[in-house]
C-alpha positions in Angstrom: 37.0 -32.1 53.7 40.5 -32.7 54.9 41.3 -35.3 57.4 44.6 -36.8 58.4 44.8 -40.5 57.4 48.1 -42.7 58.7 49.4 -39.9 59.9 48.5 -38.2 56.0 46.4 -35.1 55.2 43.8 -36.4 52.9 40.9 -34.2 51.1 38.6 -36.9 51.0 35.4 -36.5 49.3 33.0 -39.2 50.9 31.3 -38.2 53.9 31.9 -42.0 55.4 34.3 -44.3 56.5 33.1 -47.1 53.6 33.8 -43.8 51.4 37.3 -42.9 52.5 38.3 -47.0 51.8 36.8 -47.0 48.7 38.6 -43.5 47.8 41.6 -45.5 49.0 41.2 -48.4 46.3 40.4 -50.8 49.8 36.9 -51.4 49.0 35.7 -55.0 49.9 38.6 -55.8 51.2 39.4 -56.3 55.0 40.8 -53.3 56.2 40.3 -52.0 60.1 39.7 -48.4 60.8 40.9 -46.6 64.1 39.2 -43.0 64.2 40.6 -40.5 66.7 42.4 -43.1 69.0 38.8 -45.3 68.4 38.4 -48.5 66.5 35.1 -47.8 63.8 33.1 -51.7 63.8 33.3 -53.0 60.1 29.3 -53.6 59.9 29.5 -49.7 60.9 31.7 -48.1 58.2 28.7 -47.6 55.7 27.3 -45.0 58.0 30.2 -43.9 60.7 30.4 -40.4 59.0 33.9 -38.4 58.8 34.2 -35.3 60.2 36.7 -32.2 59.2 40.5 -32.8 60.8 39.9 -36.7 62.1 42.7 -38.3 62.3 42.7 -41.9 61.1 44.7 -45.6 60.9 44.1 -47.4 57.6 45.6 -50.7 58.2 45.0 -54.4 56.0 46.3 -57.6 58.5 48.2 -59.5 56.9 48.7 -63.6 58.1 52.0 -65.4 58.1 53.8 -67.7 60.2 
């Protein structure tokens, strides 16, 4: 399935959002997920399925001062 990921088209071939970071090398690590303008809850990304064409913001915080 192809969906558009920071502003990317991606054939992804997970069917979840846990799926998509782990395709992305981000698994484990804190990332935060907006999907279609929404923001996908972290203890949700195991079974928040993807759908064909969603578009979606891959982003890591970072801290500093």
């Amino acid at each position: 399935m192809t969906v558009t990921v920071n502003g990317k088209p991606r054939e992804v071939v997970g069917r979840t959002v846990a799926d998509l970071l782990a395709e992305l090398g981000l698994e484990g690590q804190f990332a935060l997920v907006e999907r279609n303008g929404e923001p996908v809850e972290r203890d949700a990304y195991t079974r928040f399925e993807l759908r064909e064409g969603d578009s979606l913001v891959v982003a890591r915080p970072v801290a500093g001062g």
